[in-house]
Biotite code that builds the C-alpha atoms (Angstrom):
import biotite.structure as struc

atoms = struc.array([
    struc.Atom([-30.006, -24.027, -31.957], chain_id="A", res_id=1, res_name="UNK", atom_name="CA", element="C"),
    struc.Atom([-29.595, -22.153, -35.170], chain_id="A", res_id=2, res_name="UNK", atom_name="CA", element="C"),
    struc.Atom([-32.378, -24.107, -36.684], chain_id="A", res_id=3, res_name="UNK", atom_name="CA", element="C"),
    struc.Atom([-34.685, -23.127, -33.843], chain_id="A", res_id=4, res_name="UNK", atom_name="CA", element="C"),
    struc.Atom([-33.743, -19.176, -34.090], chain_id="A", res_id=5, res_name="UNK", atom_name="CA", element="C"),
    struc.Atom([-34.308, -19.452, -37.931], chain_id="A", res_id=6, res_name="UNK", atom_name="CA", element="C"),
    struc.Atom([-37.662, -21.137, -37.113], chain_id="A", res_id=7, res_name="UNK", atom_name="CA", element="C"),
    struc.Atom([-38.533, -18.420, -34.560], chain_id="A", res_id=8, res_name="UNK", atom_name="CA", element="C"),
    struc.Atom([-37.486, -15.863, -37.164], chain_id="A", res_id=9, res_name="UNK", atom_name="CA", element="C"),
    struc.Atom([-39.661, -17.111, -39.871], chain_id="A", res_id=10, res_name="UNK", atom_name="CA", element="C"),
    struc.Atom([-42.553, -17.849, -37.723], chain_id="A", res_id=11, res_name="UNK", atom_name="CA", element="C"),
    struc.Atom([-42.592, -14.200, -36.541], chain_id="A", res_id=12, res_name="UNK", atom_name="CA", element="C"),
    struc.Atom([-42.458, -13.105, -39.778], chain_id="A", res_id=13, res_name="UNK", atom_name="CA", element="C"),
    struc.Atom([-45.357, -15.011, -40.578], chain_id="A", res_id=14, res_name="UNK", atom_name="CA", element="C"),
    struc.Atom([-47.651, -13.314, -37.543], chain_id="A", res_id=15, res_name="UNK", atom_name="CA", element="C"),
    struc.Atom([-46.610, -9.524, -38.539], chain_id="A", res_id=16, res_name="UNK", atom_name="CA", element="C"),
    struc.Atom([-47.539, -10.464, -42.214], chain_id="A", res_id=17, res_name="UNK", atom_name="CA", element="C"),
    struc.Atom([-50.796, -11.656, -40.782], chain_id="A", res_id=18, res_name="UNK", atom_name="CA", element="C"),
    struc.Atom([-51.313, -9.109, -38.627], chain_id="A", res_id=19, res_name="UNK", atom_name="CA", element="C"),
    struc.Atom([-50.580, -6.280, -41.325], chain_id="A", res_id=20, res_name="UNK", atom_name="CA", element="C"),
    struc.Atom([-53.482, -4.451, -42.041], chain_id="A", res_id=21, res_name="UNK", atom_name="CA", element="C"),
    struc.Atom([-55.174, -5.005, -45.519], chain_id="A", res_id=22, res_name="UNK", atom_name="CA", element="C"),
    struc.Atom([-56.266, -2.074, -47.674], chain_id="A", res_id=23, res_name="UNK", atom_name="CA", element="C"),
    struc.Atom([-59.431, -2.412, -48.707], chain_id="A", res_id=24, res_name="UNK", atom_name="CA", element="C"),
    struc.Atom([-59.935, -1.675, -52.430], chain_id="A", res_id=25, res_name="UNK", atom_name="CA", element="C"),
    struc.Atom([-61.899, 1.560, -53.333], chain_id="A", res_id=26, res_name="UNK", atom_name="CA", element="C"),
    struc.Atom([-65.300, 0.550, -54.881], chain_id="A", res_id=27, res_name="UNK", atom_name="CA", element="C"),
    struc.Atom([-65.784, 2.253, -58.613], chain_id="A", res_id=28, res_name="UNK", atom_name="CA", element="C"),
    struc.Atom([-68.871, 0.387, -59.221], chain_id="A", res_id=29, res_name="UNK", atom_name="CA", element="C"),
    struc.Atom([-71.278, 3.673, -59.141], chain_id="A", res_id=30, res_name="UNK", atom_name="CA", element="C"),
    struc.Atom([-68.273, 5.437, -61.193], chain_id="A", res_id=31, res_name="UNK", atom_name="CA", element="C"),
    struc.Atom([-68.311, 3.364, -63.335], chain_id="A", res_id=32, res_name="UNK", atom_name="CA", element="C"),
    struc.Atom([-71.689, 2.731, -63.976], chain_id="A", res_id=33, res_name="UNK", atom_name="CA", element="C"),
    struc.Atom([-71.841, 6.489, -64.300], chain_id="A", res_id=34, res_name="UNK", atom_name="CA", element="C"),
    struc.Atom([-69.123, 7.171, -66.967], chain_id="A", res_id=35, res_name="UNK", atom_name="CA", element="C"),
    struc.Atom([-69.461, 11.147, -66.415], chain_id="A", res_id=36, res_name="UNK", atom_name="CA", element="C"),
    struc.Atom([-67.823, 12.923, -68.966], chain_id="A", res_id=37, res_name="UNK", atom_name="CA", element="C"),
    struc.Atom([-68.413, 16.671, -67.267], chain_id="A", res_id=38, res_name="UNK", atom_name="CA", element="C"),
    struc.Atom([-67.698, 18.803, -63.702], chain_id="A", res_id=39, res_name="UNK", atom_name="CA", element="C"),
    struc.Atom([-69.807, 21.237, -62.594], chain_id="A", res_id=40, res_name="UNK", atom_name="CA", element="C"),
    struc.Atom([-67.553, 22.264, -59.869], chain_id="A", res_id=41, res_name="UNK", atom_name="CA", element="C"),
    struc.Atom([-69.440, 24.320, -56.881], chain_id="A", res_id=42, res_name="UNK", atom_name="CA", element="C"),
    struc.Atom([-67.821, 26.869, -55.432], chain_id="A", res_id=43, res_name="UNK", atom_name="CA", element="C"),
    struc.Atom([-66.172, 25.304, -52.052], chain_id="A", res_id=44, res_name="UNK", atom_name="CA", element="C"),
    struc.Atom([-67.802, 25.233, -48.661], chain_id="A", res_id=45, res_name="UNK", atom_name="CA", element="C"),
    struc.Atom([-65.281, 26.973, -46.734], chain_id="A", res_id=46, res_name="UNK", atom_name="CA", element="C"),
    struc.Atom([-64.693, 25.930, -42.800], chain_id="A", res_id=47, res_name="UNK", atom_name="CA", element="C"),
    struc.Atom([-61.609, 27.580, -42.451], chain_id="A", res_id=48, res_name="UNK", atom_name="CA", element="C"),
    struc.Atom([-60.670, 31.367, -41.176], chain_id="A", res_id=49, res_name="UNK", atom_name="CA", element="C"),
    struc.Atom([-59.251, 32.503, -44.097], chain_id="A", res_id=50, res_name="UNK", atom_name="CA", element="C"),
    struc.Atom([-62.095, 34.265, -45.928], chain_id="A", res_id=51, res_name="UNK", atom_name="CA", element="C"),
    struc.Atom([-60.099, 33.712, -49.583], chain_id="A", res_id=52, res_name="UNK", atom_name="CA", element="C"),
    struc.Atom([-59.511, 30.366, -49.137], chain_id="A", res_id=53, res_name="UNK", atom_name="CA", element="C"),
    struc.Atom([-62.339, 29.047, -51.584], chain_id="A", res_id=54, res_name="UNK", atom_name="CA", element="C"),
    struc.Atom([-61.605, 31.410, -53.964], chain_id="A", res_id=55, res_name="UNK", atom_name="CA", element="C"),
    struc.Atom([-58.118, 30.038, -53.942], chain_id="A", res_id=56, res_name="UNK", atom_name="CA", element="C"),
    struc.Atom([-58.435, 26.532, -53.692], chain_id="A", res_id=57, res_name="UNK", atom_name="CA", element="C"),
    struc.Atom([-61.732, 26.645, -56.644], chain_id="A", res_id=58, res_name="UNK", atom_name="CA", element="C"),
    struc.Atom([-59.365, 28.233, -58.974], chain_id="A", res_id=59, res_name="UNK", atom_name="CA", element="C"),
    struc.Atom([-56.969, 25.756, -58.996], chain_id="A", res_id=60, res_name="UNK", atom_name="CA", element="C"),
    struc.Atom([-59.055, 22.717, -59.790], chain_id="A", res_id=61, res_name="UNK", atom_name="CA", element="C"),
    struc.Atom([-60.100, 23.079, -63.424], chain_id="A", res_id=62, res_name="UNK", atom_name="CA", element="C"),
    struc.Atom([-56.244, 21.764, -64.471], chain_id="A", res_id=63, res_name="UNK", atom_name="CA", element="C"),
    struc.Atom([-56.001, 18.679, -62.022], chain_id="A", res_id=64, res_name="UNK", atom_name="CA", element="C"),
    struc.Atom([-60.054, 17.763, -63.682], chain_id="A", res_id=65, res_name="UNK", atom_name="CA", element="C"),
    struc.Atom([-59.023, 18.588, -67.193], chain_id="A", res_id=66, res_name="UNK", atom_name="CA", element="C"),
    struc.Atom([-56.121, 16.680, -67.361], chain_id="A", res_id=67, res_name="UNK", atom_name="CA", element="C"),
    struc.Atom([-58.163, 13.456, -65.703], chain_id="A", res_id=68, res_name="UNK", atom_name="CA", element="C"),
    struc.Atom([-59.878, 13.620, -69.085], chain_id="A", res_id=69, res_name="UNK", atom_name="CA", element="C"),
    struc.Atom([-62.998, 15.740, -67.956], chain_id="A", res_id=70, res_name="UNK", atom_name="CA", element="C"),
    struc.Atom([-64.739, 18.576, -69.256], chain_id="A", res_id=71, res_name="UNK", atom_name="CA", element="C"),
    struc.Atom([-65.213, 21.107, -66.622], chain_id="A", res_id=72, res_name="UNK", atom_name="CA", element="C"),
    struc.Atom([-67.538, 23.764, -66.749], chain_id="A", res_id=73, res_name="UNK", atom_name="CA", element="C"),
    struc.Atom([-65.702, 27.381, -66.127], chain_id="A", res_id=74, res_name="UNK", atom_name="CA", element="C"),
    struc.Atom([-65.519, 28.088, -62.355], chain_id="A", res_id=75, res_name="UNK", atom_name="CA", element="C"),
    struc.Atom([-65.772, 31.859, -63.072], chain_id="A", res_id=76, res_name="UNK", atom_name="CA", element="C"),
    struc.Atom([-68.672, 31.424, -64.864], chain_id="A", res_id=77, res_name="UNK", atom_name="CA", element="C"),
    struc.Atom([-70.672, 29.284, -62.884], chain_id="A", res_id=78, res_name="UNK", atom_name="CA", element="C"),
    struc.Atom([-69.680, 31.297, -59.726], chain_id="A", res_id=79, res_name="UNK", atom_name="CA", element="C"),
    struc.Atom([-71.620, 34.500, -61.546], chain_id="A", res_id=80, res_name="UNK", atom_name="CA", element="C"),
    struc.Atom([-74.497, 32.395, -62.548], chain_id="A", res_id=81, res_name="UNK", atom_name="CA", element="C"),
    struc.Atom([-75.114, 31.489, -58.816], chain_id="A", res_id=82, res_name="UNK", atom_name="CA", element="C"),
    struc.Atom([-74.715, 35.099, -58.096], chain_id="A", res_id=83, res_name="UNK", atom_name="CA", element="C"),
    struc.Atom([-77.462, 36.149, -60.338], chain_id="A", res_id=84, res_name="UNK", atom_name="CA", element="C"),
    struc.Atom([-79.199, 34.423, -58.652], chain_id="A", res_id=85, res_name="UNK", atom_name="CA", element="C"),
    struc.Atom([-78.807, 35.379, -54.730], chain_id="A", res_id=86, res_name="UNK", atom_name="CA", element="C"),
    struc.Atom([-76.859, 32.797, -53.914], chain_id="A", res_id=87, res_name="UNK", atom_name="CA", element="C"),
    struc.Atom([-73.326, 33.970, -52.612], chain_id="A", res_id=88, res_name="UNK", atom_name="CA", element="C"),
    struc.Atom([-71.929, 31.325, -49.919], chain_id="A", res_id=89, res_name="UNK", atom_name="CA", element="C"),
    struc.Atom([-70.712, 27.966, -50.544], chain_id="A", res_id=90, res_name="UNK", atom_name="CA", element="C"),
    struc.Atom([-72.606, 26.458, -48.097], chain_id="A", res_id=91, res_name="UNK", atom_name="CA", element="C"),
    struc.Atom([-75.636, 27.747, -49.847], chain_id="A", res_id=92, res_name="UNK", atom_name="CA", element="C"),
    struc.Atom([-74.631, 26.911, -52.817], chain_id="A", res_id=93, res_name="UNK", atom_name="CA", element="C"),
    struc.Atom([-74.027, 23.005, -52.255], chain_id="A", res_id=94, res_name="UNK", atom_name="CA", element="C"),
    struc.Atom([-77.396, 22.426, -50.680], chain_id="A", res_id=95, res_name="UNK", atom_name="CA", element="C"),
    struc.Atom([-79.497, 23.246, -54.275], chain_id="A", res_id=96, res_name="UNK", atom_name="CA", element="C"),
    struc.Atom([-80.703, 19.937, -55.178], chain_id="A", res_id=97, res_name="UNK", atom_name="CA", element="C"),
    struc.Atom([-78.931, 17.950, -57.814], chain_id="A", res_id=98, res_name="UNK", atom_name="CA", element="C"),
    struc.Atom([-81.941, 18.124, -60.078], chain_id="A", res_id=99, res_name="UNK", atom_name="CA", element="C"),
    struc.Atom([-81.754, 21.687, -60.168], chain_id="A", res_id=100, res_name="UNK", atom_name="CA", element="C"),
    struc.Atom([-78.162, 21.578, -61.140], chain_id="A", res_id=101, res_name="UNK", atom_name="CA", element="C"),
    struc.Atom([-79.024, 19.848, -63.410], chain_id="A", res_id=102, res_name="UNK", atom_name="CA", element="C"),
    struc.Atom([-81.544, 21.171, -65.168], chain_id="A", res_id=103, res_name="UNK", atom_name="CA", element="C"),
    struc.Atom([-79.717, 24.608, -64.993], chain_id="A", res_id=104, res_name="UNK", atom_name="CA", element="C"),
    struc.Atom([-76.206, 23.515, -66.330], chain_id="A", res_id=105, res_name="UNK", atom_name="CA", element="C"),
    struc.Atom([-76.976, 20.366, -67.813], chain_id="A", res_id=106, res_name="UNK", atom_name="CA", element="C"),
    struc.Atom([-73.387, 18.777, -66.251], chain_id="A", res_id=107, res_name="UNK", atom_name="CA", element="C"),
    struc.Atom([-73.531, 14.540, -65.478], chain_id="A", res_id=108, res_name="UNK", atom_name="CA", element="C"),
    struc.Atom([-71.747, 15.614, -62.085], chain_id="A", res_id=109, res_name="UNK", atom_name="CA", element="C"),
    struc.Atom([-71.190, 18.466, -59.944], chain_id="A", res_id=110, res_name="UNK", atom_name="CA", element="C"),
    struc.Atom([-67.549, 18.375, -57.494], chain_id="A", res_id=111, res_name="UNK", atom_name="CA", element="C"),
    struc.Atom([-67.820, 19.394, -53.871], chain_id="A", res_id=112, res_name="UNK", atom_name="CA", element="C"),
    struc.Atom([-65.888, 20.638, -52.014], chain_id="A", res_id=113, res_name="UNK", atom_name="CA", element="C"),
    struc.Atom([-65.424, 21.426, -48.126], chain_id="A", res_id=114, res_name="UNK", atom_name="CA", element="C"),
    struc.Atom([-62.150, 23.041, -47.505], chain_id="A", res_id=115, res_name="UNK", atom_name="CA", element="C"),
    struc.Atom([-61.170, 22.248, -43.382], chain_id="A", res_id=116, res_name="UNK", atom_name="CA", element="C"),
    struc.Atom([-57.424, 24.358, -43.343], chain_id="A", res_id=117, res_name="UNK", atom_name="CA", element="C"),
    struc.Atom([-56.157, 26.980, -45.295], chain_id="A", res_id=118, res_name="UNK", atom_name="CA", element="C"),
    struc.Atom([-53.196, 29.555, -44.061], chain_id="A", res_id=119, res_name="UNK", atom_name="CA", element="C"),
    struc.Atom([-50.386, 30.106, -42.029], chain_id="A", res_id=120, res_name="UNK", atom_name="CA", element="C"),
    struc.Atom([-49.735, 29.549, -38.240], chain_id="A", res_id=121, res_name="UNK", atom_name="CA", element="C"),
    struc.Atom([-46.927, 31.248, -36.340], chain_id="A", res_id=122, res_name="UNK", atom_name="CA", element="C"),
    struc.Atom([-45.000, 29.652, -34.036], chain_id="A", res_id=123, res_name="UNK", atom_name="CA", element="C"),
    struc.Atom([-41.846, 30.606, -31.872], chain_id="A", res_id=124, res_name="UNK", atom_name="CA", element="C"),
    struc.Atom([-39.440, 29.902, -33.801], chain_id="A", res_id=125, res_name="UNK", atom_name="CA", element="C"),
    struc.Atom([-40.870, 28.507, -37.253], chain_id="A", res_id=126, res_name="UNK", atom_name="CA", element="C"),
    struc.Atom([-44.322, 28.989, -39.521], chain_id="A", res_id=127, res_name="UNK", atom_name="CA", element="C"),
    struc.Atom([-46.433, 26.428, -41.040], chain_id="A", res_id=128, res_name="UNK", atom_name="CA", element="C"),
    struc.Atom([-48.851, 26.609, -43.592], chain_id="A", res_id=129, res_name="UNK", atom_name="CA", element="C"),
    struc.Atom([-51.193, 24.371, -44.487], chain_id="A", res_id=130, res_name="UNK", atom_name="CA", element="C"),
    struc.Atom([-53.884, 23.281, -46.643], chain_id="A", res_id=131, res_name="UNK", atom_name="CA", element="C"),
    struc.Atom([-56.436, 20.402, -46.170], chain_id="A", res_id=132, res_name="UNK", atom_name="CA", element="C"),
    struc.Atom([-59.384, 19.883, -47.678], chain_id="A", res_id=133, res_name="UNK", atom_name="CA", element="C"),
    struc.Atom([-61.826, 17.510, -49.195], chain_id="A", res_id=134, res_name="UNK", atom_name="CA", element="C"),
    struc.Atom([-64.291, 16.539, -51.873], chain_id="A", res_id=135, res_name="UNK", atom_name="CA", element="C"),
    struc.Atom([-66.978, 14.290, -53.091], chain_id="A", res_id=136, res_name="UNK", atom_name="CA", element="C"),
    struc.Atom([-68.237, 13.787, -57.153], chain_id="A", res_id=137, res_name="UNK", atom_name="CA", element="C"),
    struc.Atom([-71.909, 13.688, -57.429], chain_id="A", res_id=138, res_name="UNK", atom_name="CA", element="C"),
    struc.Atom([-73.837, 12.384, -60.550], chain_id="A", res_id=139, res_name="UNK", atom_name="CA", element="C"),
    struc.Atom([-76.520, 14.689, -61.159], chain_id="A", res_id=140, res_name="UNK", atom_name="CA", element="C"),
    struc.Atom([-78.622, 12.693, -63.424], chain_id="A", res_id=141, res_name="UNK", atom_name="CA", element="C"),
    struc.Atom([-79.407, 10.602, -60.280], chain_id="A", res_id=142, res_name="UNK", atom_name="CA", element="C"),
    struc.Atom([-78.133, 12.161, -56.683], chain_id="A", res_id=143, res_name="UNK", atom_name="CA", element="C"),
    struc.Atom([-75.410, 9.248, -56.479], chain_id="A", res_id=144, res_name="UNK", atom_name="CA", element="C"),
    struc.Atom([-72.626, 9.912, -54.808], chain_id="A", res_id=145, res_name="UNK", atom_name="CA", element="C"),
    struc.Atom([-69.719, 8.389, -57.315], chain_id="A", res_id=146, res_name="UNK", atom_name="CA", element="C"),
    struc.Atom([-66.445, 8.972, -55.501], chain_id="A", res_id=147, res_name="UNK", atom_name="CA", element="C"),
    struc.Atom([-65.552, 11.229, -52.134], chain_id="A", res_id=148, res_name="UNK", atom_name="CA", element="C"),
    struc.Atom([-61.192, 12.010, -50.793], chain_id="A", res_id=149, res_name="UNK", atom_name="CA", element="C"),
    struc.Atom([-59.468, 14.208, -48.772], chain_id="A", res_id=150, res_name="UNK", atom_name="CA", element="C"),
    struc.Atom([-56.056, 15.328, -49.140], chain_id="A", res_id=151, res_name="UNK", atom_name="CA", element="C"),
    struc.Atom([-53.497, 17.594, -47.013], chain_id="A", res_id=152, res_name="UNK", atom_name="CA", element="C"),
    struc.Atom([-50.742, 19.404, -47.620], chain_id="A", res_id=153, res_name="UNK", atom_name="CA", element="C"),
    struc.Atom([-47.790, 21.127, -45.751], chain_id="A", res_id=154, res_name="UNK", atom_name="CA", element="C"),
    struc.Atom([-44.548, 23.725, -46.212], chain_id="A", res_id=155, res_name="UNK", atom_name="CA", element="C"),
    struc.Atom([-42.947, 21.912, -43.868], chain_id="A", res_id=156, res_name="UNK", atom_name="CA", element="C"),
    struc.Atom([-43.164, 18.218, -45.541], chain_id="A", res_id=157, res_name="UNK", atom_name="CA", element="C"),
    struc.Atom([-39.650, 18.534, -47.053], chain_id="A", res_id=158, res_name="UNK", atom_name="CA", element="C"),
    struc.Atom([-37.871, 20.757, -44.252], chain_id="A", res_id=159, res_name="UNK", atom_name="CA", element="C"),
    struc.Atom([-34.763, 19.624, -42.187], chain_id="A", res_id=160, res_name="UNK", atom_name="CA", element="C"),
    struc.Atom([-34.094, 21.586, -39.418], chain_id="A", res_id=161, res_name="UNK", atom_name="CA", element="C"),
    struc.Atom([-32.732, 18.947, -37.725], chain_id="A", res_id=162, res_name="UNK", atom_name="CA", element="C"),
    struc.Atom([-28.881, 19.779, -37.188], chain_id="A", res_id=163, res_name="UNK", atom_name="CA", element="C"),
    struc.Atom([-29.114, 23.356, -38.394], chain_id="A", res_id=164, res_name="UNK", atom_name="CA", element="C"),
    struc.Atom([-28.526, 24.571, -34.580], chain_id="A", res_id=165, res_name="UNK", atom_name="CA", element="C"),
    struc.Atom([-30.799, 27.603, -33.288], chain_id="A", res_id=166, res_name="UNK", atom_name="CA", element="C"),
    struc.Atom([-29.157, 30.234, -35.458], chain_id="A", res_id=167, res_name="UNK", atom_name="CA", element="C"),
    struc.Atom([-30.206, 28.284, -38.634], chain_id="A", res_id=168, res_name="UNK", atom_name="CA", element="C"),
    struc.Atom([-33.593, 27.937, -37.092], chain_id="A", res_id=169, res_name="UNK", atom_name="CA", element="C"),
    struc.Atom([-34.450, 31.419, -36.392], chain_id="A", res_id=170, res_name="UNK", atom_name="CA", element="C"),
    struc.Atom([-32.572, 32.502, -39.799], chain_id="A", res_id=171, res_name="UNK", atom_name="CA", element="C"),
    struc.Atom([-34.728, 30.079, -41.800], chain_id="A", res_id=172, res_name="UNK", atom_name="CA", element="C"),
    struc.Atom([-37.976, 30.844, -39.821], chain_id="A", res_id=173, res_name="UNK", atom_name="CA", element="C"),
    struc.Atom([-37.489, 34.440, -39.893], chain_id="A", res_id=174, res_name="UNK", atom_name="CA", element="C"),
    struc.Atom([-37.122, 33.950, -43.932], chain_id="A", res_id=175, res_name="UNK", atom_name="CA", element="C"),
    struc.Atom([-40.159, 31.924, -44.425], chain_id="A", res_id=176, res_name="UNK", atom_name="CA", element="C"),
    struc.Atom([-42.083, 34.883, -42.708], chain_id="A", res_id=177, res_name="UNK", atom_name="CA", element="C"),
    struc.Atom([-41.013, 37.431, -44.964], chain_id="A", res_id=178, res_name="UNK", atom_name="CA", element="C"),
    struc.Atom([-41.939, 35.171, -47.663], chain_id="A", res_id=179, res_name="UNK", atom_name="CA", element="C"),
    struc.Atom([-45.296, 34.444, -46.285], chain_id="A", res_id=180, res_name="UNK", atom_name="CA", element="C"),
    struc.Atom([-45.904, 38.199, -45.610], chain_id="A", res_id=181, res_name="UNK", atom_name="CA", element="C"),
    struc.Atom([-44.702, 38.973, -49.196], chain_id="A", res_id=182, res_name="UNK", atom_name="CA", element="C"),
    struc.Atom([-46.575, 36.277, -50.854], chain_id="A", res_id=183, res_name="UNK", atom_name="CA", element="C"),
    struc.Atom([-49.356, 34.131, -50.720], chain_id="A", res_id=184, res_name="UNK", atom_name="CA", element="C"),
    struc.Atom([-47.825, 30.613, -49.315], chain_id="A", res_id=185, res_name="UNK", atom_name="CA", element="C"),
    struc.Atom([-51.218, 29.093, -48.836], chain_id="A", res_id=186, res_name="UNK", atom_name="CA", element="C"),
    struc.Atom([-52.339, 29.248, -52.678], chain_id="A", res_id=187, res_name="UNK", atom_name="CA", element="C"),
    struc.Atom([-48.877, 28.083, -53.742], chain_id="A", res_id=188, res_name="UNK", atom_name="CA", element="C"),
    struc.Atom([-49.870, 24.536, -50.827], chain_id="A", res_id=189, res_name="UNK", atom_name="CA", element="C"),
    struc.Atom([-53.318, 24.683, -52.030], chain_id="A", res_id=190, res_name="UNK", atom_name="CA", element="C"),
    struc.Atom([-52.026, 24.050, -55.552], chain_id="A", res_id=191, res_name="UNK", atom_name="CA", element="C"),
    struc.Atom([-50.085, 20.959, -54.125], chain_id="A", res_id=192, res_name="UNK", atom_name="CA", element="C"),
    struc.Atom([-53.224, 19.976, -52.193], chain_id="A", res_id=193, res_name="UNK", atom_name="CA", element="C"),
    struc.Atom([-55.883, 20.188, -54.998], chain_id="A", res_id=194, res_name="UNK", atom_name="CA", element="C"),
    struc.Atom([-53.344, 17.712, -57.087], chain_id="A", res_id=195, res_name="UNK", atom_name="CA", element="C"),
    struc.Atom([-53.251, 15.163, -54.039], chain_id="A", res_id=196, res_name="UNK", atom_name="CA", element="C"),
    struc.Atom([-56.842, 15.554, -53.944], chain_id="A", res_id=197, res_name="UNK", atom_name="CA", element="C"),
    struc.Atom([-57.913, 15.216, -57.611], chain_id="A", res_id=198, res_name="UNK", atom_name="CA", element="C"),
    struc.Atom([-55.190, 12.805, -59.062], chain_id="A", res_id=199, res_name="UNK", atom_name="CA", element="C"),
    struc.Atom([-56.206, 10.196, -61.271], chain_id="A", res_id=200, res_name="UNK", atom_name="CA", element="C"),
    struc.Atom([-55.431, 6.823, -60.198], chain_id="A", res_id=201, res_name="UNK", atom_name="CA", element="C"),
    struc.Atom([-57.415, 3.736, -59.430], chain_id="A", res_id=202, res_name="UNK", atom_name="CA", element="C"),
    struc.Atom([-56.151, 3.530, -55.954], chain_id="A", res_id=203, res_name="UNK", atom_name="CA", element="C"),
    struc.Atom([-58.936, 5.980, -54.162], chain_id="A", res_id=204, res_name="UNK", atom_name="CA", element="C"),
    struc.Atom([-58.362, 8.687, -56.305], chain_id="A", res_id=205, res_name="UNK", atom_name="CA", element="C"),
    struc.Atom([-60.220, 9.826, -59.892], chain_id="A", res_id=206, res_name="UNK", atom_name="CA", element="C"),
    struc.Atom([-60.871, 7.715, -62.442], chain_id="A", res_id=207, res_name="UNK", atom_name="CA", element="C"),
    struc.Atom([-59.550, 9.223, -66.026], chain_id="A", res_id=208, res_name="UNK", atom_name="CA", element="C"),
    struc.Atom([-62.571, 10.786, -67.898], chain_id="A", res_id=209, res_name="UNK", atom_name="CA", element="C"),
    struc.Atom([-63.177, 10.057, -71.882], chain_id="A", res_id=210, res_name="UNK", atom_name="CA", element="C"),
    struc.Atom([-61.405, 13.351, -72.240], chain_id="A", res_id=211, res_name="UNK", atom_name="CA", element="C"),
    struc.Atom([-57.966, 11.821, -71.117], chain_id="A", res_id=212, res_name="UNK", atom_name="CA", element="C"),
    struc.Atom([-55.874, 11.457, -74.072], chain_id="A", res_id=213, res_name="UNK", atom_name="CA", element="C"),
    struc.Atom([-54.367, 7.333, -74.497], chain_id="A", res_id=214, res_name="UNK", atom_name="CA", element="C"),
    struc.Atom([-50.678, 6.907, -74.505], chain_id="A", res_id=215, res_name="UNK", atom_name="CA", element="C"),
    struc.Atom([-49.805, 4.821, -77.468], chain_id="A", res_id=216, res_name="UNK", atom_name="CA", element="C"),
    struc.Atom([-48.016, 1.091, -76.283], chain_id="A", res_id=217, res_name="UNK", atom_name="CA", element="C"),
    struc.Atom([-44.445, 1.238, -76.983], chain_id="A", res_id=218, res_name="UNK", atom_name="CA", element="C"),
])
């Protein structure tokens, strides 16, 4: 009987592993092929209500790029240029063809980015804020799109109201609105969301840029 149940056992095990979805590996070929060594980052296409949320989220993407190993074109700057020129929106902005981007700032690929949440929601007795948004990396020597993600981010993620009774609830919510009210919680996610969004790994996010300095082999 015992051998039977340990046969069961393994041959279920063998099903689930079966069964187990497979992650399909993230194809680099047209990143690679590319080897871009500089970001023109445009300013973001903003879907959300918050009417500072691309300003925000922008401004916090140079670091996350730079320290992928990338030169990255100054977001200030290129923000004015588009200015100069009439063009004011995101939306706007990210529909200029790549060959005019090109010509204009000479970059081998432009980021962008669509931002889909940004703020705070109030509930009964809590708040949440939360950023999502998402990007893709377009060379503009030839229109190809060389990697796209989407990443998310939440003040709740590490909360544990669990067994803090109501008292603790309504203390800690009321707290978090005062905080929210006296500062701006959605840049401080949006900081956490733009380095989901623009790590470097080889697992669906960035690959490191010739800029990216190599750690010596111990």
């Amino acid at each position: 009987m015992n051998k039977l149940i340990a046969g069961f056992a393994v041959l279920t095990a063998l099903l689930l592993t079966g069964c187990a979805p497979h992650k399909k590996p993230y194809d680099y070929s047209a990143f690679r092929a590319s080897k871009p060594a500089s970001i023109l980052v445009l300013p973001a296409e903003n879907k959300a209500p918050d009417v500072n949320a691309a300003h925000s989220f922008t401004s916090l993407v140079t670091e996350p790029l730079a320290e992928a190993g990338y030169y990255v074109f100054p977001v200030a700057v290129v923000e004015e240029t588009f200015q100069q020129n009439g063009l004011t929106s995101g939306h706007d902005i990210q529909a200029v063809s790549t060959q005019r981007l090109h010509d204009i700032f000479h970059a081998d690929s432009a980021l962008y980015i669509s931002i889909t949440d940004y703020g705070t929601r109030y509930l009964v007795v809590d708040s949440s804020t939360t950023v999502s948004a998402s990007a893709r990396l377009v060379d503009l020597r030839t229109g190809k799109e060389l990697w796209q993600g989407s990443a998310t981010a939440n003040d709740a993620e590490n909360s544990n109201n669990n067994n803090a009774g109501i008292i603790g609830i309504l203390v800690s919510a009321a707290v978090k609105q005062i905080a929210n009210n006296v500062t701006d919680k959605a840049h401080t996610i949006a900081g956490v969301t733009s380095a989901r969004l623009l790590a470097q790994n080889e697992d669906g996010g960035l690959l490191a840029g010739p800029r990216r300095p190599v750690t010596a082999a111990r």
